[in-house]
Backbone as JSON, one array per atom type, in Angstrom:
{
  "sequence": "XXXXXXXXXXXXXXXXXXXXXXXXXXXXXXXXXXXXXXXXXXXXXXXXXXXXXXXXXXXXXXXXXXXXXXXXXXXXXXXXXXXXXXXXXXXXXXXXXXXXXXXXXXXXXXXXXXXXXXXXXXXXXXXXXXXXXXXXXXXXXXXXXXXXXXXXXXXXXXXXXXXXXXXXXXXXXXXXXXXXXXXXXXXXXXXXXXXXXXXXXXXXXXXXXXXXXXXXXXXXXXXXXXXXXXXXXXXXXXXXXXXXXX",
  "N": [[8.1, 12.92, -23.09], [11.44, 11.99, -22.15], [14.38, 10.7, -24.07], [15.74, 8.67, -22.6], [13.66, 8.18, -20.26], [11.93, 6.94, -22.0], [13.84, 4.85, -23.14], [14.45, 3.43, -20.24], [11.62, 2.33, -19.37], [11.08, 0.95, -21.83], [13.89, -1.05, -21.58], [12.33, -2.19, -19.4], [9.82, -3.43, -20.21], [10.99, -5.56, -21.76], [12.47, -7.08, -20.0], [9.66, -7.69, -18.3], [8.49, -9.43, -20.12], [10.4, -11.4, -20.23], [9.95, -12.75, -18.33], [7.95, -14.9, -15.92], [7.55, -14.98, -13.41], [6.77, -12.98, -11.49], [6.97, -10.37, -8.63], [4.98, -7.86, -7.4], [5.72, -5.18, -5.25], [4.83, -2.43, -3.28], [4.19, 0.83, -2.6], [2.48, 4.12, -0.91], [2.73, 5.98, -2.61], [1.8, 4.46, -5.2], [-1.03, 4.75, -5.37], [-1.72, 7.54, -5.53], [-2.11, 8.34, -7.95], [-4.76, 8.01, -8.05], [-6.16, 9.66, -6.41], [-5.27, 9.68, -3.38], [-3.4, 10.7, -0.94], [-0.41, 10.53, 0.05], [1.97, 9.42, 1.97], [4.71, 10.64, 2.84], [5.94, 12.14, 1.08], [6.57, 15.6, 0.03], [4.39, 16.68, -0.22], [2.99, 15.1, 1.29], [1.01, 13.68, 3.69], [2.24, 13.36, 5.88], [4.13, 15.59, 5.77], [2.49, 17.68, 5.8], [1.25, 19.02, 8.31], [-1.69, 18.11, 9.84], [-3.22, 18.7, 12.03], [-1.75, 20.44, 14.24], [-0.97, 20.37, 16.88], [-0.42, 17.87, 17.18], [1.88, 14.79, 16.31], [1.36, 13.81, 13.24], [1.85, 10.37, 12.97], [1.53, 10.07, 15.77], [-1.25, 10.27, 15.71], [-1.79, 8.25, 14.4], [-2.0, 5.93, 16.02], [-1.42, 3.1, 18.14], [-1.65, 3.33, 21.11], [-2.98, 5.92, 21.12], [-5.34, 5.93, 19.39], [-6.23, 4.07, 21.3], [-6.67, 5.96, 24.11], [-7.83, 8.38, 22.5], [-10.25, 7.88, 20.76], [-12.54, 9.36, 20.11], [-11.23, 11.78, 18.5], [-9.14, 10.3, 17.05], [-10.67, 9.4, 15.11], [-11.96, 11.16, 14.16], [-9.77, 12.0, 12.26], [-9.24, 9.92, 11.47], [-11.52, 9.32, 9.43], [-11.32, 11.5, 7.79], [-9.37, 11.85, 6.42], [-7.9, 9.0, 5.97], [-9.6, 7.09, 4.87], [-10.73, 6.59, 1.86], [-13.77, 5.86, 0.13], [-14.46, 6.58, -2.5], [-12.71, 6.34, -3.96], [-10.72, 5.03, -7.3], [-9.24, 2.69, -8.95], [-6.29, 3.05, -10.49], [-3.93, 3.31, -13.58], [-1.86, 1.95, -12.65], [-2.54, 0.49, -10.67], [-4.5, -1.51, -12.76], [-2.96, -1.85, -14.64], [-1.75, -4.23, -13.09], [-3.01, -5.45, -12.5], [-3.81, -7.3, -14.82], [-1.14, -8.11, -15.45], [-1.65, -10.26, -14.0], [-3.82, -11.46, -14.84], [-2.31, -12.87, -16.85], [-0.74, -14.22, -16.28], [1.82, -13.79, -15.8], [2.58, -12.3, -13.24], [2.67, -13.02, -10.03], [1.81, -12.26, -7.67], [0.9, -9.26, -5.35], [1.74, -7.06, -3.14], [1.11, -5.01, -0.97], [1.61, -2.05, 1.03], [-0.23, -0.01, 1.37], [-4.04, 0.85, 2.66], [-6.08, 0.64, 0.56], [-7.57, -1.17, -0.75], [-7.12, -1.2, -3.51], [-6.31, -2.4, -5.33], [-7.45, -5.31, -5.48], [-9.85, -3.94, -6.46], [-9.33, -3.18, -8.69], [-8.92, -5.74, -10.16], [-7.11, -7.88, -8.72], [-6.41, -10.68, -7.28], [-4.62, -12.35, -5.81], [-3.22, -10.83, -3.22], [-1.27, -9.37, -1.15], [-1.94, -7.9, 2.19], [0.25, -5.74, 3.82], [-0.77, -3.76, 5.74], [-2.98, -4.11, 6.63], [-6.55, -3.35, 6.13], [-8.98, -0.86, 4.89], [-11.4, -1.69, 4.45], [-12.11, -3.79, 5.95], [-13.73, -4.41, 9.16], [-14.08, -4.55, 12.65], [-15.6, -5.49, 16.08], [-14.08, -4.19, 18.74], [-14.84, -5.67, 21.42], [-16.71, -7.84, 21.08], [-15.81, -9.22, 18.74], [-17.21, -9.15, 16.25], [-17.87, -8.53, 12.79], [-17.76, -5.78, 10.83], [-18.94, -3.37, 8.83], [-17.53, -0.85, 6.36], [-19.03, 1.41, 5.77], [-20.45, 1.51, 8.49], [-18.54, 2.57, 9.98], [-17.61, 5.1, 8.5], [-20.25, 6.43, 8.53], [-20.52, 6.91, 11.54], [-21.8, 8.88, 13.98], [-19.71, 9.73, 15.6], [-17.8, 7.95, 17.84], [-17.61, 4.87, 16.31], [-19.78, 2.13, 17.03], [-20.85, -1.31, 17.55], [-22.96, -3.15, 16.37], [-24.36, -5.34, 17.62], [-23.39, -5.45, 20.59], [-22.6, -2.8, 21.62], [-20.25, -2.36, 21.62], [-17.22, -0.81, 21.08], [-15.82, -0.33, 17.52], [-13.61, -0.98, 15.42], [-11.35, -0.36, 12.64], [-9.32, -2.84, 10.72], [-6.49, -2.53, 10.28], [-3.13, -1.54, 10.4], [-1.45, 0.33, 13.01], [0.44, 2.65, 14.11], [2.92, 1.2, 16.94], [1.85, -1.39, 16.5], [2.29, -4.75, 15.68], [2.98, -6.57, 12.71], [0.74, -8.82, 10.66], [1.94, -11.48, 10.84], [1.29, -14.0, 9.4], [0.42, -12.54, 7.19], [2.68, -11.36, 6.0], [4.68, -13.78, 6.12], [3.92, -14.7, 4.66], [4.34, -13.28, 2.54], [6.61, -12.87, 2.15], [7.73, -15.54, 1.07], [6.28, -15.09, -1.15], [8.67, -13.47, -2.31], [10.99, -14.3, -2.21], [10.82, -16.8, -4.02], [10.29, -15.38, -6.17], [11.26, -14.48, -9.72], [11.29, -11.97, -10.67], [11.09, -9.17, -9.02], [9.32, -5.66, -8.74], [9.56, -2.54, -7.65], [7.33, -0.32, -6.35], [6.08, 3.34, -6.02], [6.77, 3.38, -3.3], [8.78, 4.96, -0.31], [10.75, 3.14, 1.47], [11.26, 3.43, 3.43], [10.14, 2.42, 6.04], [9.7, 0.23, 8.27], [9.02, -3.08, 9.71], [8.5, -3.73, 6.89], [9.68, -2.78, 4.84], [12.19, -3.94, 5.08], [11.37, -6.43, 3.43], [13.13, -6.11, 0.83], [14.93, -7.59, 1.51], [14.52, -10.3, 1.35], [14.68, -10.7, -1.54], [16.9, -12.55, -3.75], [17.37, -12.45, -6.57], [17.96, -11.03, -10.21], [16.79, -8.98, -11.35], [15.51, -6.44, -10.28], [13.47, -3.98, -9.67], [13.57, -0.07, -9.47], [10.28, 1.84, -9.0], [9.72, 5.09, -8.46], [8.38, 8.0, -7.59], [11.04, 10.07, -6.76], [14.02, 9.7, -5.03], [15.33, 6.69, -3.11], [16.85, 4.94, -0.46], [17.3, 2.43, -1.35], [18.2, 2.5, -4.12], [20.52, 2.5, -5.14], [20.87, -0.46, -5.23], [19.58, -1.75, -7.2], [18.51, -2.86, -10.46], [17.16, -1.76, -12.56], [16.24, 1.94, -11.97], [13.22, 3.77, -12.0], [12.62, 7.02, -12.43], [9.88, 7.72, -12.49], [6.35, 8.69, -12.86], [4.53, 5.96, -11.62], [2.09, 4.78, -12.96], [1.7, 5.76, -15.16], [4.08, 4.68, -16.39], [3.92, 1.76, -15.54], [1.7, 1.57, -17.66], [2.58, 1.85, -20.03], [3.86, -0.65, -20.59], [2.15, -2.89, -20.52]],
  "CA": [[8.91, 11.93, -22.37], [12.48, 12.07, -22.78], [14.73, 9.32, -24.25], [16.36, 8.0, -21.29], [13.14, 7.14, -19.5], [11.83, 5.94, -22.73], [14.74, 3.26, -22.74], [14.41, 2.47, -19.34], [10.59, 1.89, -20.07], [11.55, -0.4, -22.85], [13.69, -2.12, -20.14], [11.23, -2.62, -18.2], [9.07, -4.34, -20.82], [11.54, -6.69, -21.89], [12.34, -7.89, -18.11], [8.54, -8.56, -18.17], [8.47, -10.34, -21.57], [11.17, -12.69, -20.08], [10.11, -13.37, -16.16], [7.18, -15.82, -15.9], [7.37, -15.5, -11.46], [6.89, -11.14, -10.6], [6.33, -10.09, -7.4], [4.88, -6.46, -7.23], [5.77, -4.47, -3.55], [3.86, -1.01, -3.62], [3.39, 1.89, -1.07], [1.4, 4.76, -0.77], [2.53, 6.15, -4.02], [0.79, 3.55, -6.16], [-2.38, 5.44, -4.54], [-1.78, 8.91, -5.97], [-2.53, 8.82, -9.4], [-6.34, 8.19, -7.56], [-6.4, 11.18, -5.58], [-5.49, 9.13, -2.62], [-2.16, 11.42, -0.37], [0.55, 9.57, 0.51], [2.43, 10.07, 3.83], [6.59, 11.4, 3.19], [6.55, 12.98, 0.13], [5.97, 17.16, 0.2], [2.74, 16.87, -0.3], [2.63, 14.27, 2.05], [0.08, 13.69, 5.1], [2.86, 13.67, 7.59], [4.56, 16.81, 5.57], [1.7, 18.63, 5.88], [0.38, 19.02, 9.89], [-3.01, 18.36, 9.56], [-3.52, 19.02, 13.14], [-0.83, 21.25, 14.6], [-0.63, 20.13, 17.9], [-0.09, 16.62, 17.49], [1.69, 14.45, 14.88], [0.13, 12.25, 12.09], [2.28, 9.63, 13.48], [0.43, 9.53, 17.01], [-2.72, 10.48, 15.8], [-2.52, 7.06, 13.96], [-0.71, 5.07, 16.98], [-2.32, 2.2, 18.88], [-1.97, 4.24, 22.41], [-3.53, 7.27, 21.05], [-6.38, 5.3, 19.32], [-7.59, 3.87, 22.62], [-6.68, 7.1, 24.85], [-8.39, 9.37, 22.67], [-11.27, 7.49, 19.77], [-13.23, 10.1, 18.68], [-10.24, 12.34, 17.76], [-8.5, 9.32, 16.1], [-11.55, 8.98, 14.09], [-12.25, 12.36, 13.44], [-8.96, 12.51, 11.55], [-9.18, 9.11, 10.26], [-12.83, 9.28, 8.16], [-10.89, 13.11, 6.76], [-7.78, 11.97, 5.72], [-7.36, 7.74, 5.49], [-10.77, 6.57, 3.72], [-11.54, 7.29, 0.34], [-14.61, 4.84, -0.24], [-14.54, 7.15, -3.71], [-11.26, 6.39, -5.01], [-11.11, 4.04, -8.13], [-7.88, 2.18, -9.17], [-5.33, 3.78, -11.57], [-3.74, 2.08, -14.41], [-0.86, 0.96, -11.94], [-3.75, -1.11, -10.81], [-5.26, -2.06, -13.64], [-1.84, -3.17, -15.31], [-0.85, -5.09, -11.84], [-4.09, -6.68, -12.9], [-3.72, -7.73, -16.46], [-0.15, -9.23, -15.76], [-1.58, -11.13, -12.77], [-4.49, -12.35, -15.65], [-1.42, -12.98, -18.07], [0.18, -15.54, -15.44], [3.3, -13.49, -15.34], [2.23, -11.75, -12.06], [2.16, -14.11, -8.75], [1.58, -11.95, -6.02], [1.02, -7.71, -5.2], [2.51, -7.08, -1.91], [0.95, -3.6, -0.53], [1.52, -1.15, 2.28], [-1.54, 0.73, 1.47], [-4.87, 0.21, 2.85], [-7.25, 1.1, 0.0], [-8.22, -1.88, -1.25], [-7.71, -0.79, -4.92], [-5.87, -3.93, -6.04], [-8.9, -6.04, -5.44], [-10.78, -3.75, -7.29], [-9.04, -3.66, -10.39], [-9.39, -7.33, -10.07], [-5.67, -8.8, -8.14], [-6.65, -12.05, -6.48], [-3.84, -12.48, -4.8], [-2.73, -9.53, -2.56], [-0.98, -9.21, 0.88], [-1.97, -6.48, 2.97], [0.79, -5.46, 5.13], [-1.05, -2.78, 6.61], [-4.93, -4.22, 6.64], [-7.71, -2.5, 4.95], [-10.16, 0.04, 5.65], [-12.69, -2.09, 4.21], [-12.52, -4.75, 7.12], [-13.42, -3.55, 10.59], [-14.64, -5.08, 13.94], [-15.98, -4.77, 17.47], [-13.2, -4.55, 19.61], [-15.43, -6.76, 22.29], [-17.18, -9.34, 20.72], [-15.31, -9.38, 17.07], [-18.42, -9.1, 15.01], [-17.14, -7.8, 11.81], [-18.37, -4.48, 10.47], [-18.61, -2.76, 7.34], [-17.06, 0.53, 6.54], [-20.15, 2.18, 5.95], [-20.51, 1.54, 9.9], [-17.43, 3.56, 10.84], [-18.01, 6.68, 7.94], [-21.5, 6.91, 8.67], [-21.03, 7.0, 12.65], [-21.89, 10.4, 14.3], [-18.46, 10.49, 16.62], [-17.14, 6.74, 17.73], [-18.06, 3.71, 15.94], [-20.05, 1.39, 17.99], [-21.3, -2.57, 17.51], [-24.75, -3.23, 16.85], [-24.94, -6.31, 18.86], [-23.02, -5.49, 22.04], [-22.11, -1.77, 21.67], [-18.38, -2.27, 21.83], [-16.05, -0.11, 19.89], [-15.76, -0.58, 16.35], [-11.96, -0.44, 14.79], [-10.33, -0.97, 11.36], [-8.33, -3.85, 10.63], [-5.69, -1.91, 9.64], [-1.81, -1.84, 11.35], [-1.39, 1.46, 13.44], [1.8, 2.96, 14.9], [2.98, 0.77, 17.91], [0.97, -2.78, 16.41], [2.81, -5.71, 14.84], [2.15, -6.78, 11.24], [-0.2, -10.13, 10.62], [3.07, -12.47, 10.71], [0.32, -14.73, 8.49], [0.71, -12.01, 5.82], [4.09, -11.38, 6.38], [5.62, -14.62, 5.75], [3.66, -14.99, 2.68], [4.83, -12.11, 1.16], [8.51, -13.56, 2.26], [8.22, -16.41, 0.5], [6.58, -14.64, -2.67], [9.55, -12.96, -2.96], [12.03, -15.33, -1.91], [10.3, -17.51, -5.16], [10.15, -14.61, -7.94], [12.89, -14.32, -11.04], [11.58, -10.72, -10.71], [11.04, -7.83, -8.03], [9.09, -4.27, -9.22], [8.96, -2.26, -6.14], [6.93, 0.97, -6.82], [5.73, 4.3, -4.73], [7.41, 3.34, -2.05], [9.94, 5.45, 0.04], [11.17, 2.44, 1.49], [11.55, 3.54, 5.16], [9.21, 1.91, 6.82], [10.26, -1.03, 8.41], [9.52, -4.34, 8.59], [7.91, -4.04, 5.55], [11.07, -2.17, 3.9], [12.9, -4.99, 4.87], [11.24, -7.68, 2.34], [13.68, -6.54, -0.12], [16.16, -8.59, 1.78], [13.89, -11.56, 0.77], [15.06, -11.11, -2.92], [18.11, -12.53, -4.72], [17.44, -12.49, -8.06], [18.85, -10.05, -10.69], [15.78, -8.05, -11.71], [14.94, -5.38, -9.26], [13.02, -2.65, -10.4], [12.56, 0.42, -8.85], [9.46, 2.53, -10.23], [9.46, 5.4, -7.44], [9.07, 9.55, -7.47], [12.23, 10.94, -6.27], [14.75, 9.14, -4.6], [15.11, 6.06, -2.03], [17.55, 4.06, 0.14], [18.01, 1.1, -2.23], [18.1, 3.18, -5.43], [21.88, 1.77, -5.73], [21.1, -1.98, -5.27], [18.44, -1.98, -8.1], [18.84, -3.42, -11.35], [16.66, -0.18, -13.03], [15.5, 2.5, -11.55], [12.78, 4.61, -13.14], [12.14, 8.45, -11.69], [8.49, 8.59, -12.85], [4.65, 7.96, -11.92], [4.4, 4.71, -11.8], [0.98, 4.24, -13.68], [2.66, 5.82, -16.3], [5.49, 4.1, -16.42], [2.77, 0.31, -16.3], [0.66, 1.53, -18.29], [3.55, 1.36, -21.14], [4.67, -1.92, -20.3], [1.57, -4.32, -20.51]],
  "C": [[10.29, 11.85, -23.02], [13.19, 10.75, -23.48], [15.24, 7.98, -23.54], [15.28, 6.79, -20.58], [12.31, 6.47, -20.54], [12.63, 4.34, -22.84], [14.61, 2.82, -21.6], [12.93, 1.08, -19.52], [10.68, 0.4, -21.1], [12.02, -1.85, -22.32], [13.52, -2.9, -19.72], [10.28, -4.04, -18.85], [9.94, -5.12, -21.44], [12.32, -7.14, -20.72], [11.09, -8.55, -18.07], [8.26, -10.1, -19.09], [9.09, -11.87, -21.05], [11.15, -12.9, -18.7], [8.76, -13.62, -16.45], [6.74, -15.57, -14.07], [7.42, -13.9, -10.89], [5.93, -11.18, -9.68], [6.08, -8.72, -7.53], [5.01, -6.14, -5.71], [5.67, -3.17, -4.05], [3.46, -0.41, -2.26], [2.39, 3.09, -1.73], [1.3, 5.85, -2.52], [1.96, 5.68, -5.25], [-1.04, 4.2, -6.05], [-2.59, 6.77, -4.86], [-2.6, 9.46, -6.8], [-4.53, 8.58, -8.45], [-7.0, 8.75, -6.72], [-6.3, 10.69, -4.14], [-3.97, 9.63, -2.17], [-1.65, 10.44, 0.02], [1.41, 10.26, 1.54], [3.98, 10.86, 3.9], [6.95, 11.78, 2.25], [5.72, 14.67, 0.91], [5.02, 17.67, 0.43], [2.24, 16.3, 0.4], [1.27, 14.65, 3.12], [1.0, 14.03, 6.47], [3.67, 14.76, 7.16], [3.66, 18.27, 5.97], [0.77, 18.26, 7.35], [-0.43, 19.41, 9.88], [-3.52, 18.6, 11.41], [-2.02, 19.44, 14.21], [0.09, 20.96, 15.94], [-0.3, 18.27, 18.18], [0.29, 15.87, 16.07], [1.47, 13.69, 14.39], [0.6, 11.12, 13.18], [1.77, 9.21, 14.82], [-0.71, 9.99, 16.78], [-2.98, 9.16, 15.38], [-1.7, 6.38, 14.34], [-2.38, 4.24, 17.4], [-2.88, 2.98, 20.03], [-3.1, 5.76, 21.89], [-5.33, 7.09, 20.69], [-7.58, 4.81, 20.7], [-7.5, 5.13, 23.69], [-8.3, 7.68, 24.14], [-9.51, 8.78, 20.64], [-11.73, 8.47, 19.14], [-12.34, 10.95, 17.72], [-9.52, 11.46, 16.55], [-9.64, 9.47, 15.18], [-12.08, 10.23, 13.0], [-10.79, 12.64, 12.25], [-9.09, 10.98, 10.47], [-9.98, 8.81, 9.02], [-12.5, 10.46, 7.4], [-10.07, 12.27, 5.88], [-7.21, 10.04, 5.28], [-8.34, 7.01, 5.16], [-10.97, 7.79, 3.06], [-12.35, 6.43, -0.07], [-14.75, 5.11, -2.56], [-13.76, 6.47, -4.81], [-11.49, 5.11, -5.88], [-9.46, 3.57, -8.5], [-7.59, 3.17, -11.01], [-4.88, 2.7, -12.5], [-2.41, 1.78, -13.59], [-2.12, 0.17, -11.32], [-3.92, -2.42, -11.82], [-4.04, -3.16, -14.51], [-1.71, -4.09, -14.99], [-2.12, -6.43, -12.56], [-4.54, -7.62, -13.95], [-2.42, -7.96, -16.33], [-0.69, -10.33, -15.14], [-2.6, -12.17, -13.71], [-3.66, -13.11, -16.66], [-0.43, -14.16, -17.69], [1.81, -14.66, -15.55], [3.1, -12.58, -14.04], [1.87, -12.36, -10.84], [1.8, -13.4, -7.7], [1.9, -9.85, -6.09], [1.02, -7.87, -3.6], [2.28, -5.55, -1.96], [1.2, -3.02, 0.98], [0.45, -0.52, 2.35], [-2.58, -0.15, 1.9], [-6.23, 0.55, 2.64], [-8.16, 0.29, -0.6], [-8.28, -1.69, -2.74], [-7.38, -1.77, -5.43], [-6.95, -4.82, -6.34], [-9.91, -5.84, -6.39], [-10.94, -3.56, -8.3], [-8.55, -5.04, -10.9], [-8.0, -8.38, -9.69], [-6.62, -9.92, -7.3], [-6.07, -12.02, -5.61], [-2.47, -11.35, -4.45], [-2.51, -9.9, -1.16], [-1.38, -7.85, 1.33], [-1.52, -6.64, 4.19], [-0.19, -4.89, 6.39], [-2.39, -2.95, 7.06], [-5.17, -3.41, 5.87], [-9.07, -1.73, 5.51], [-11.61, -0.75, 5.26], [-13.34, -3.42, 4.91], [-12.66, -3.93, 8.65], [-14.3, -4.95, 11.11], [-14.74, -4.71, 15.1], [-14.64, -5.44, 18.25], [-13.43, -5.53, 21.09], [-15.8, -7.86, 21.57], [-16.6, -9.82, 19.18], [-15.83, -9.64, 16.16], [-17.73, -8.08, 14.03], [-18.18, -6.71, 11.58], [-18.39, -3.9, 9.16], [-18.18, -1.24, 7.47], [-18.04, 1.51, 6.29], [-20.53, 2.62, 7.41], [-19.45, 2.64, 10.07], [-17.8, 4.96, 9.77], [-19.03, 6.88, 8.29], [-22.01, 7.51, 10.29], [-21.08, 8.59, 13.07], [-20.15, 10.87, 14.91], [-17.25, 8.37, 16.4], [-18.45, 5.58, 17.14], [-18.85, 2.79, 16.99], [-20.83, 0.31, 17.44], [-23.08, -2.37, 17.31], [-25.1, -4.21, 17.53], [-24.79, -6.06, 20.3], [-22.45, -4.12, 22.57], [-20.47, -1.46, 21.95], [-17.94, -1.24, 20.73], [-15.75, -0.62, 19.4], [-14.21, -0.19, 15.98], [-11.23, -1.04, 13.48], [-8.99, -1.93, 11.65], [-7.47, -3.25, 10.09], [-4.58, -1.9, 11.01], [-1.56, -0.47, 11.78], [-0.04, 1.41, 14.28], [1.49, 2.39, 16.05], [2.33, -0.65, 17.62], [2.49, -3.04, 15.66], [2.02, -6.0, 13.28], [1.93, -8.36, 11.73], [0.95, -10.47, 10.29], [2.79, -13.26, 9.53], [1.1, -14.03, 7.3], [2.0, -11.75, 5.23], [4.78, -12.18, 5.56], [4.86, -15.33, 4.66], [3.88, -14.29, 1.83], [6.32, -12.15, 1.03], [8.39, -14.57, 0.99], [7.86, -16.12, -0.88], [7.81, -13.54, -3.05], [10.75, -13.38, -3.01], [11.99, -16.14, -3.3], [10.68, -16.83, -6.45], [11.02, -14.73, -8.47], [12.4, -12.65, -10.88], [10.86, -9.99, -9.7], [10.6, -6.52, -8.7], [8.64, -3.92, -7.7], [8.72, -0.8, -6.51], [6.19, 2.06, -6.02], [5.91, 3.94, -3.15], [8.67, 4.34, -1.33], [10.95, 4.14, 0.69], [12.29, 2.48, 2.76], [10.85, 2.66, 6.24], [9.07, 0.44, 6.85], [9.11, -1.67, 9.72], [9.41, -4.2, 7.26], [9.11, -3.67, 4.18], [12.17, -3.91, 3.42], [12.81, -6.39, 3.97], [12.18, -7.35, 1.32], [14.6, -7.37, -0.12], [16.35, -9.89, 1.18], [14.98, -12.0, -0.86], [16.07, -11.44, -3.72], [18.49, -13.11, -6.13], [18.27, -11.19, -8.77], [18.08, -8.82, -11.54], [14.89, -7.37, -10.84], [14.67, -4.38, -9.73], [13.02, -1.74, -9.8], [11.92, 1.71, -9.44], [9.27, 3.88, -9.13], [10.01, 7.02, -8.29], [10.24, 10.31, -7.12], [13.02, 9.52, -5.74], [14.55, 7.4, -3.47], [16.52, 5.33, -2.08], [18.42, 3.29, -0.78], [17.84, 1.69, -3.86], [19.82, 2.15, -6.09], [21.99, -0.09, -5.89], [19.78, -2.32, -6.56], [18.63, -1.85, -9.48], [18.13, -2.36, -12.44], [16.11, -0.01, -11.9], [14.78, 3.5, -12.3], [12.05, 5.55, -12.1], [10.61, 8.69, -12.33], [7.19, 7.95, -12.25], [4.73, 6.09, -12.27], [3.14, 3.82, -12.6], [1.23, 4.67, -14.76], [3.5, 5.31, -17.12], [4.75, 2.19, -16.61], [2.33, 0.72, -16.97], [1.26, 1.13, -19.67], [3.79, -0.33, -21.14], [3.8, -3.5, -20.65], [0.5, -4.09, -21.9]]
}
């Protein structure tokens, strides 16, 4: 590790030391280090056309979902559950500030549920979670065992309706609910870390608007947007880069 991102590192941990109110905001990069692809880097899901004739982007749309189910599903039990995956130490840190009271709130785009499971309490999920589903008729909830385990489409055991992840698909709105609670935790914080995010993908991009404090982090692989309005920025993994810090 060179010296540079050593000092930023350093930084980083004295920003924490002295902010009592952090908000974490985290995309699909926070999800890597646990073998879990993320969607607009190189390696990406939508870099790489996993089905040739059509792209990621309408395979995981609302319209395309109800057109064409089993296809949607057939790509979504490959490629967007990992029941496997275990949290990284960008988890695990998020989770040992949040025990430390300097951590109020993790604000995700992903929808792996790993936060939870390296023990965050309190998490927004922009995007839902693969680990809630329901019958699109009668709204009996479901477990995700139901949807990986089904032969083709998901289907209800009470009323045979189609089964569908609570999760936000191209062409849906985000839960407003979750939304404007992840406004006001960031509207609140003295500090902002916003990490594996590209920081395209709007609304959700747009919470940094929320923030006008003077400690904006950003912890992100390569480049983004708001690289110039950010108080550090640090070019490396991001569980790397927590794992130093707490």
């Amino acid at each position: 590790m060179d010296e540079a991102l050593l000092n930023k590192i350093e930084t980083l941990k004295n920003f924490i030391q002295s902010s009592d109110n952090i908000v974490f905001f985290g995309g699909a990069g926070v999800s890597t280090e646990s073998g879990i692809p993320d969607f607009r880097s190189a390696t990406g899901l939508f870099q790489n056309r996993l089905n040739q004739s059509i792209p990621t982007e309408k395979l995981v749309s609302h319209s395309f979902f109800s057109a064409y189910p089993d296809i949607f599903y057939d790509f979504y039990k490959k490629h967007l559950v990992y029941p496997e995956a275990k949290p990284n130490a960008a988890h695990l840190a998020l989770a040992k500030l949040e025990k430390m009271g300097k951590l109020k709130a993790v604000i995700t785009q992903n929808i792996d549920g790993l936060h939870q499971l390296a023990g965050s309490l309190v998490v927004y999920e922009l995007h839902g979670s693969v680990w809630r589903n329901y019958c699109t008729k009668c709204g009996k909830p479901a477990t995700l065992d139901e949807i990986i385990h089904s032969k083709s489409i998901p289907l209800c055991t009470s009323c045979e309706g189609m089964l569908r992840p609570d999760v936000v698909l191209y062409e849906e709105g985000l839960d407003m609910a979750v939304y404007d609670a992840a406004v006001k935790a960031i509207e609140s914080c003295d500090m902002l870390i916003v990490g594996g995010s590209s920081l395209v993908v709007y609304p959700a991009a747009g919470l940094l608007h929320y923030y006008k404090g003077k400690k904006l982090v950003l912890i992100n692989k390569g480049t983004t947007g708001y690289d110039s309005r950010a108080t550090l920025h640090i070019d490396a993994p991001i569980g790397e880069v927590l794992n130093q810090c707490v």
